[in-house]
N, C-alpha and C positions, 0 to 999 in steps of 0.2 A: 504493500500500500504506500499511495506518498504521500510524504513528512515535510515537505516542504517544495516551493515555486519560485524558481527565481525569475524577478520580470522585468525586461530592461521600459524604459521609461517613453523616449520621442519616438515615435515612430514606430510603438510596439500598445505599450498599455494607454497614451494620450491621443487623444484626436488628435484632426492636421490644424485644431483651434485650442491646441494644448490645455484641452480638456479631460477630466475621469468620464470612463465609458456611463452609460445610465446602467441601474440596478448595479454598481462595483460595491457600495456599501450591505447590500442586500447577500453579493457572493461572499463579502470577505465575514460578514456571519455565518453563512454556511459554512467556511471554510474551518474558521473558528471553533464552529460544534464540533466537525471532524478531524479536532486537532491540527490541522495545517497550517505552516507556518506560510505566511505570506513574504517575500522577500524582494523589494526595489533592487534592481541591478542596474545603476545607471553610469553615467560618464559623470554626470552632473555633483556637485558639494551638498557633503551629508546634510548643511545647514537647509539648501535647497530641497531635500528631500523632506527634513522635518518639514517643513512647509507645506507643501504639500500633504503631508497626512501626520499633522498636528495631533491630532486623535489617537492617533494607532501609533502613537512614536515610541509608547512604551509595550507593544505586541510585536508588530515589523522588524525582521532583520533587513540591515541596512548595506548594500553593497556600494560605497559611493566611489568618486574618482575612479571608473570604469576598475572597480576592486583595490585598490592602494587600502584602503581605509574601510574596514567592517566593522558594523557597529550594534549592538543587542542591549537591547533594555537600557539605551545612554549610558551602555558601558561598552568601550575598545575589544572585539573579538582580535585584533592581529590590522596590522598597518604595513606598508610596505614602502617606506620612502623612497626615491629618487638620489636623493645624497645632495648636498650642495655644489659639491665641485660638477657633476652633470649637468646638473639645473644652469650654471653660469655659463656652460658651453654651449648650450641649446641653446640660451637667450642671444648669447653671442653671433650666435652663425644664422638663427632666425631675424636678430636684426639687419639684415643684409636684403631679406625676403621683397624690400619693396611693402605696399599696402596692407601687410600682414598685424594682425592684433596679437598680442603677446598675456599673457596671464599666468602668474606663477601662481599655484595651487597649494596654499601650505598648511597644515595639521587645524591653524586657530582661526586662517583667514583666506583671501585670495586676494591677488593685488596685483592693479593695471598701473600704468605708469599714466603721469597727471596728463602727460601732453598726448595721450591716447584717448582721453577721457570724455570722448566727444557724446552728446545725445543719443546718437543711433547707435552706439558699441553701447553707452551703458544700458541702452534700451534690451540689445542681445542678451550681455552680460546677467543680465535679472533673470534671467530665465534658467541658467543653469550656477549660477552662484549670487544668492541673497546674500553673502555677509562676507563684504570685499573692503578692501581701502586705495586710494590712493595714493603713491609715492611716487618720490621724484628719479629715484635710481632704484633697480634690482637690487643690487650689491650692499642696500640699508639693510634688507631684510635676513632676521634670526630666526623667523619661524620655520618650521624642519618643512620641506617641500614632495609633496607626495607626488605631483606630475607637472610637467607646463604644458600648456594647452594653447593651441594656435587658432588662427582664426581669417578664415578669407571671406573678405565679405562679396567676393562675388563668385561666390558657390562653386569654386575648383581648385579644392581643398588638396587635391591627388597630384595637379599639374604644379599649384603653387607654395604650396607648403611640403606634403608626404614625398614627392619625388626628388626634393631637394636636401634633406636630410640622410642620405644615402651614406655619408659616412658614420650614422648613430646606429645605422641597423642590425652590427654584429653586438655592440653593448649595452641597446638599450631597447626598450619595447614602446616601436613608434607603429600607432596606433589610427586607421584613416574610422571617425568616431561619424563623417556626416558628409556632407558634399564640399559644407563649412567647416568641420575642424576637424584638426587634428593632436591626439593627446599623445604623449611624451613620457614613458615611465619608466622602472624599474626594469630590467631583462625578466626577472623573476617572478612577476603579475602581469596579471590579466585579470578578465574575468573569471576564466576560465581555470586559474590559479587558484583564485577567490574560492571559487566551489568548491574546488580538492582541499583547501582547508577548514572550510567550513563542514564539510563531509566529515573529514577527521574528528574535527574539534569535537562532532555534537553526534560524532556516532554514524551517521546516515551511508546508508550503500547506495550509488548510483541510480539503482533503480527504485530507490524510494524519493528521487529528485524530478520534476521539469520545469525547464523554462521555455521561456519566448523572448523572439526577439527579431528585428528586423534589420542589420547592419552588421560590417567587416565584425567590429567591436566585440560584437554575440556571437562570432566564429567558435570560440574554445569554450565557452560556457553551453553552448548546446550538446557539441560534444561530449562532455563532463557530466552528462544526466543520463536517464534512462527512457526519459519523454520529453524529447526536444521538437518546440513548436517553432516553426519560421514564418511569420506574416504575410498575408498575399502578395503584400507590396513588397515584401524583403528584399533586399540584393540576389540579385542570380548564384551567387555563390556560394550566398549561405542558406538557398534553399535547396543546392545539392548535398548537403552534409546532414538536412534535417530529419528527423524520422517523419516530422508530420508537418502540415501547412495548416492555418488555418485562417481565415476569414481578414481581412484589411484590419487597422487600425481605428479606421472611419467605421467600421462594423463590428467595433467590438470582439475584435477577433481573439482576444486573449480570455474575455467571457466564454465565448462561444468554445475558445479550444478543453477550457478547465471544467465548461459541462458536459464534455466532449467523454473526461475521464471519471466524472462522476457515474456515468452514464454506463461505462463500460466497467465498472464497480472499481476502480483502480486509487479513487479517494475515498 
């Protein structure tokens, strides 16, 4: 039977009007009776995720910064930093990128640099990190960094950022999260990492896991279950690795996939 879901967030569990599906509080009681643990997998800051499900922040496990950072009952499951000396490399060699948005990801905060600070970036920026600062240089910053995270704002994320970072690919785990960014971490995480410790930590065999997910991001994390859903809209190539498809995001397709396994008695 499965013990828990892991569900990545844009593009999978939110509408294309980064909305909760209708009836989601109606599942996540059912899930509830039947012991299931509900789990956020996202790219997006743990803070942004309480956010989002204010409510449930002390039932939810929390997979944030696409896994760097797990989080249960507003207690640290396992973190996975970046290191400082990466982080300064990354910043370094992306400021070079031309029109690219920069964001250092760190444990207590997230922090754009002032002269980036424009209306339409922090308008983006709200959306996947509620609790940021501004500062004048990188190199002020002491708090431990779990990823950086880049940003094209004209949605060719793969040409102008990911394909340019070609010398981080043996050391570091660079990451194409959207068409728009791309996230920057430890070799040793993912999502997918995420799972396999979370598995460990709390007991669970693979096949008592699924998730969903619609992007590169959700590659290793569907793998890492025993019922891995990929969205109709998914990426072509993370719907060849998936065991099952189901329904758009606009259709509540992560509803539809988790009554999918009610249905076939598997929760």
């Amino acid at each position: 039977m499965i013990k828990i879901i892991f569900c990545d967030m844009d593009g999978t569990l939110l509408t294309s009007e980064n909305k909760l599906p209708e009836s989601f509080d109606e599942m996540i009681a059912e899930l509830k009776r039947r012991n299931v643990i509900f789990a956020p997998a996202s790219g997006r800051q743990y803070f942004s995720l309480i956010r989002s499900f204010n409510e449930y922040r002390n039932e939810f496990l929390f997979l944030a910064e696409n896994g760097t950072l797990v989080m249960y009952k507003d207690e640290e499951i396992f973190s996975s930093p970046i290191g400082f000396e990466a982080a300064r490399k990354v910043l370094a060699v992306s400021n070079n990128f031309g029109n690219i948005l920069r964001v250092y990801c760190g444990k207590k905060d997230a922090y754009i640099l002032r002269e980036q600070n424009t209306p339409e970036f922090h308008a983006e920026l709200e959306k996947y990190y509620t609790h940021s600062g501004v500062i004048d240089n990188f190199d002020e910053i002491k708090d431990i960094p779990l990823k950086i995270a880049l940003f094209d704002p004209t949605a060719n994320a793969k040409k102008n950022i990911y394909d340019k970072l070609t010398q981080f690919y043996d050391e570091l785990q660079v990451v194409l999260s959207s068409d728009y960014w791309v996230d920057v971490m430890s070799p040793s995480i993912s999502k997918g990492e995420a799972v396999k410790n979370i598995q460990r930590v709390m007991n669970f065999k693979p096949e008592e896991c699924a998730a969903f997910g619609d992007y590169l991001n959700d590659y290793e994390m569907l793998k890492e279950v025993g019922y891995g859903f990929a969205m109709a809209n998914a990426h072509p190539d993370l719907k060849k690795i998936s065991k099952f498809e189901t329904t758009s995001n606009d259709q509540a397709g992560v509803l539809v996939g988790i009554r999918r396994l009610i249905t076939y008695g598997l929760i």
